[in-house]
C-alpha positions in Angstrom: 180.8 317.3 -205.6 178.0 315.8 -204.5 177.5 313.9 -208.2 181.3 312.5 -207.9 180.0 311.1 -203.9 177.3 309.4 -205.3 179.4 307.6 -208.0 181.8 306.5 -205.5 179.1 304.9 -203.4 177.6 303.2 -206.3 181.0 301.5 -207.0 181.8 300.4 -203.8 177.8 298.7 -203.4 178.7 297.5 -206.9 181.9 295.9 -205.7 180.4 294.5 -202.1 177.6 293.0 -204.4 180.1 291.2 -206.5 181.6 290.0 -203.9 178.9 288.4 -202.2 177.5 287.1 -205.1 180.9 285.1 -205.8 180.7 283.7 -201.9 176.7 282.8 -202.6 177.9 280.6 -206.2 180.6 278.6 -204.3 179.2 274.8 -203.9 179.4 271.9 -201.6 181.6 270.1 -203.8 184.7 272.9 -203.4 187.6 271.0 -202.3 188.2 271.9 -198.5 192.4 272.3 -197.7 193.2 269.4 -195.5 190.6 266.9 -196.2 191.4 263.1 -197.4 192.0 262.4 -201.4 190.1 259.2 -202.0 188.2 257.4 -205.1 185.4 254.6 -204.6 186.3 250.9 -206.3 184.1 249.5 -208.9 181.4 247.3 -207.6 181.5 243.2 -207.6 179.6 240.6 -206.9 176.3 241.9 -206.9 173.3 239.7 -205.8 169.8 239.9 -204.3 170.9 241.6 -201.1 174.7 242.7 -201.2 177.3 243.5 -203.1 181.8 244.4 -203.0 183.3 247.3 -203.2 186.0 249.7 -201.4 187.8 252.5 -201.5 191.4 254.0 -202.1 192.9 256.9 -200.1 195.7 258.7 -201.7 195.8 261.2 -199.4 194.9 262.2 -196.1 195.4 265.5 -196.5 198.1 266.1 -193.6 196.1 264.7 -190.7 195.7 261.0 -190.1 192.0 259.3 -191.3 190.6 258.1 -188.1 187.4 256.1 -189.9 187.0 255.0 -193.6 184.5 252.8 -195.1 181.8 253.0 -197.4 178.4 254.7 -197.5 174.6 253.6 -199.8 171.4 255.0 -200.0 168.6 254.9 -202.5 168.8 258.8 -203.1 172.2 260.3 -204.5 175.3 261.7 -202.8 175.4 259.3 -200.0 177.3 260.1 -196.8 177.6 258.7 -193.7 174.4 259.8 -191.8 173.3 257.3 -194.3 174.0 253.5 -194.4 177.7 252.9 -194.1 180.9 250.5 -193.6 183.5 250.8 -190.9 186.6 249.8 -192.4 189.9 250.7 -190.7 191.7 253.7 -190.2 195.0 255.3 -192.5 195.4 255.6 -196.0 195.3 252.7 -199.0 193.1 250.5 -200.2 190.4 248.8 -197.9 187.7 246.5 -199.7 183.8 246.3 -198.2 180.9 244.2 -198.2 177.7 246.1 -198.4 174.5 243.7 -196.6 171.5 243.7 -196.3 169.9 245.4 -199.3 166.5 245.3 -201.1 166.2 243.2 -203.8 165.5 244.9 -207.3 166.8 248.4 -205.9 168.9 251.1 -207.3 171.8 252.6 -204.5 174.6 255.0 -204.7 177.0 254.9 -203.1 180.8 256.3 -202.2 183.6 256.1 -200.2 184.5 258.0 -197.4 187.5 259.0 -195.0 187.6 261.3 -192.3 190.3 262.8 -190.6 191.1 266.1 -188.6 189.2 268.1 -191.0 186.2 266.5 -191.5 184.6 263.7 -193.9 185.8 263.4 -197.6 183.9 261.8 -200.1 185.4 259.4 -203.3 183.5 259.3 -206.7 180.0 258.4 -206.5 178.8 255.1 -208.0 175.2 253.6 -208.5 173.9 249.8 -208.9 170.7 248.1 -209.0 170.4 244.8 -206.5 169.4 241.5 -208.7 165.6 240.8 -208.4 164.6 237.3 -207.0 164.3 235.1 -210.5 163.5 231.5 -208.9 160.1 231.3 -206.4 158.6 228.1 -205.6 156.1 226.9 -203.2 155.3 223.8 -201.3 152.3 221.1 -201.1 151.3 223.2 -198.3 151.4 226.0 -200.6 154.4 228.0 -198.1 156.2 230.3 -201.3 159.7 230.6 -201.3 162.3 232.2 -202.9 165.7 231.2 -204.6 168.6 232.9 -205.1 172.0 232.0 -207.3 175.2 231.2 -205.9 177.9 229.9 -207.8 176.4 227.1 -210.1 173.8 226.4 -207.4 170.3 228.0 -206.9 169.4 227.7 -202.9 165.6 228.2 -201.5 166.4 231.1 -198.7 163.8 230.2 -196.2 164.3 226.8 -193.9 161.4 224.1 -195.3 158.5 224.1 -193.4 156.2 222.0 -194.9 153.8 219.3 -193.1 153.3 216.9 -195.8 155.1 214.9 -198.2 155.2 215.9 -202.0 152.7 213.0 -203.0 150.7 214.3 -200.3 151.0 211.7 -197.6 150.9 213.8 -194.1 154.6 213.9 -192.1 153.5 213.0 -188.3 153.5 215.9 -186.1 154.9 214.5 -182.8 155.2 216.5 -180.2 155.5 213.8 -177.2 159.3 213.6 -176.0 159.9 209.9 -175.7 157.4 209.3 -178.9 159.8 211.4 -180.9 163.1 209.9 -179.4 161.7 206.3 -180.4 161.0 206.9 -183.9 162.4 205.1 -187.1 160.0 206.7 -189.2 159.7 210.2 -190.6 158.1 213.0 -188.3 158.1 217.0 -187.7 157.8 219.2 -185.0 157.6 223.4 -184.1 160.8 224.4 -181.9 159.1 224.0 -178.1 156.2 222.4 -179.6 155.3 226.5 -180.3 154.3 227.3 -184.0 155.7 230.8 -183.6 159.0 229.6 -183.8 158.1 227.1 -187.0 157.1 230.9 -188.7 160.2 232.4 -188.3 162.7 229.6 -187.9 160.6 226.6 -190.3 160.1 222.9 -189.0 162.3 220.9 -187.2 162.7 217.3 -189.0 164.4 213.9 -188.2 166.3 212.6 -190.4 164.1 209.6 -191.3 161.6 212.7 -193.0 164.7 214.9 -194.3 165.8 211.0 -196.7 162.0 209.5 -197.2 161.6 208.6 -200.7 158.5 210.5 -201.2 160.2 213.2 -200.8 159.7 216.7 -198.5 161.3 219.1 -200.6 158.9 221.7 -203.2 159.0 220.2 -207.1 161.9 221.0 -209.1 164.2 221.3 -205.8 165.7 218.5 -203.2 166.9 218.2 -199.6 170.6 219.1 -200.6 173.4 216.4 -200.2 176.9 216.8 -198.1 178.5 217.4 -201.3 176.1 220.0 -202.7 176.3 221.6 -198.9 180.4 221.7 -199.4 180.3 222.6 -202.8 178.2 226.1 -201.6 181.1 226.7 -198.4 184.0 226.3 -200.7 182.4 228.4 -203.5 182.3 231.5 -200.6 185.4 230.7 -199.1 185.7 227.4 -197.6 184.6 226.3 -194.1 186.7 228.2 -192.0 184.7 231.9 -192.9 182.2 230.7 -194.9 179.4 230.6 -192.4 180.0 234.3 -192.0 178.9 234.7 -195.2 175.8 232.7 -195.2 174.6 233.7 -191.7 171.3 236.6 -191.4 173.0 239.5 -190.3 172.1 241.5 -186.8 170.7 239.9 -183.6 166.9 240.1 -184.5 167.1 235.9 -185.1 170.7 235.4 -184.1 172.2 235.7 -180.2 174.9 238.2 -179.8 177.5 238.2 -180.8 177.1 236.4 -184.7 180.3 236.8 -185.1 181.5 237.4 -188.8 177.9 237.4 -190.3 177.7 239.6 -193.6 175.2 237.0 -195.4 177.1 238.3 -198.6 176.0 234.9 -200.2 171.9 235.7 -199.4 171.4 232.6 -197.9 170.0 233.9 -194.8 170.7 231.3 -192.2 168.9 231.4 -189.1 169.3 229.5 -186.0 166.5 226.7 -185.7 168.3 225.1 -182.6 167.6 221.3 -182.6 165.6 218.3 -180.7 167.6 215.9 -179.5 166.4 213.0 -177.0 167.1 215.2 -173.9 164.3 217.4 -175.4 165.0 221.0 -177.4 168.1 223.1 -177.8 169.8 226.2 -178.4 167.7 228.2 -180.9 168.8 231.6 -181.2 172.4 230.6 -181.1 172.7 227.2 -183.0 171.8 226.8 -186.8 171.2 222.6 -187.5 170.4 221.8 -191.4 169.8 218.2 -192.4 172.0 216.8 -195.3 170.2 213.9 -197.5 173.9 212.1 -196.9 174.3 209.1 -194.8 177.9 208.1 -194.4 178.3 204.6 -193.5 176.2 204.4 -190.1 176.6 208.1 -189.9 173.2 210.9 -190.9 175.6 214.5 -191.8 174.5 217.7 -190.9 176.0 221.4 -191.0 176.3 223.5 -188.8 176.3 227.1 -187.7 177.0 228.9 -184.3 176.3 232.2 -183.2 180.0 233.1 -181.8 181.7 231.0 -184.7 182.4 232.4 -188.5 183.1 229.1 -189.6 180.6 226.3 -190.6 181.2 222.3 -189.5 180.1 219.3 -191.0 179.8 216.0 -188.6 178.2 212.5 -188.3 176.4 210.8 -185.5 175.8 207.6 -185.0 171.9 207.4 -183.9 171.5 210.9 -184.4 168.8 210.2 -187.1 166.0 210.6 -184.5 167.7 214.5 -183.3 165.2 217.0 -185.4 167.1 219.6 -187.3 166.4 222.1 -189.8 166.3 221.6 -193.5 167.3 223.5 -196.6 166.7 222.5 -200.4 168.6 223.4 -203.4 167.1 223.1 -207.1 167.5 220.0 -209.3 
């Protein structure tokens, strides 16, 4: 009697040890009842610092997806404790911009969608950021990097060099009336303050920006109004492409800089300007030199904290304002 008790006991510890072994095996990756059905979209236009992708949800699982996007990270199986997009709400396709990356890195990343249940997860997908191919530096010896976009290859930093390429010294003028008099090519720091000039490069009048000698590094120029429109329409056209080209966050720009994804890499900042009334609106205003003068008129772009747009203008007798300058290569 005592043998058959025994055997029983054994069974059933058999049995409960089965059982718990089964629980222990089950994964992470089991499909939960009731979460979102989704799949990640194949990345696109991947550059230096961001690329496109998306996501589609098929399902959401009986209770409505209250946040969707995309999430990255260096380290497999992403989620959103990690980097992530916030794109919308429901189910379908959403598309998403992913900024700010590291140049020459590998990320993976996957969509997500969340709803009553909890946080779904679409395939995972890994890419590798371009690495910077084009570097250049100055007279001064200032390096600086280029990056592709479209058909053109654009320097990334604003120019902040104090000498012309055969040498010959740009005036520093930092005297208010001085400057406003000039008809001949100077530079100046933002507030006359060379911690702005290391963030945010020189200001220049136009008079340096066009002088024949020539401020940009070998092998690149001060670009024209065409090669400026040429870069807006490639990402979009004027009305959203200064979105694209702004630096993301509010470290350089003023809240709100609205729209800015800097998908494109070209990492505008906000040099503000000099005018004759003295300096202006770093922080919120972006002012970039074009080598183009139009008739009587000096053109310039322009970008604005609150604006997702970019505007090109003229000025008659604006050719003494000092503005920012960007290069592109020949």
């Amino acid at each position: 009697m005592k043998s058959l008790v025994f055997k029983i006991m054994l069974t059933l510890l058999a049995g409960f040890f089965l059982i718990t072994c089964s629980k222990d095996s089950e994964t992470d990756d089991t499909p939960t009842v009731g979460l979102a059905v989704l799949s990640t979209t194949a990345l696109s236009g991947i550059i230096q610092t961001s690329a496109q992708t998306g996501g589609t949800i098929t399902s959401d699982g009986g209770s409505n997806v209250t946040a969707r996007g995309v999430c990255w990270n260096t380290a497999p199986s992403p989620t959103i404790t990690n980097q992530k997009t916030v794109n919308g709400t429901g189910t379908g396709t959403f598309s998403a911009t992913l900024t700010s990356l590291t140049t020459g890195t590998k990320y993976y990343v996957r969509a997500y969608a969340t709803n009553g249940k909890g946080t779904a997860y679409g395939n995972e997908l890994s890419f590798t950021t371009a690495s910077p191919v084009y570097t250049v530096t100055d007279i001064d010896g200032n390096l600086y990097h280029g990056i592709t976009i479209g058909t053109q290859v654009w320097l990334v930093e604003n120019l902040r060099t104090t000498k012309y390429r055969n040498g010959d010294a740009i005036p520093n003028i930092t005297d208010q009336s001085q400057w406003a008099g000039l008809t001949t090519g100077a530079y100046c720091s933002y507030g006359n303050n060379s911690a702005n000039s290391a963030v945010y490069g020189y200001l220049y009048n136009f008079f340096a920006a066009t002088d024949p000698r020539n401020i940009a590094p070998v092998g690149y120029h001060v670009a024209s109004q065409a090669e400026w429109q040429t870069l807006s329409d490639f990402l979009g056209g004027n009305l959203f492409s200064g979105g694209k080209m702004k630096e993301t966050g509010t470290s350089h720009w003023q809240s709100p800089n609205t729209g800015a994804t800097n998908s494109s890499g070209f990492t505008a900042l906000p040099c503000g300007r000099r005018i004759d009334g003295g300096f202006e609106t770093i922080k919120t205003d972006g002012y970039f030199w074009t080598s183009t003068l139009n008739n009587v008129f000096p053109i310039s772009f322009y970008l604005c904290n609150n604006l997702e747009s970019i505007l090109s203008y003229g000025l008659y007798g604006a050719e003494t304002y000092g503005k920012g300058v960007r290069c592109v290569k020949d």
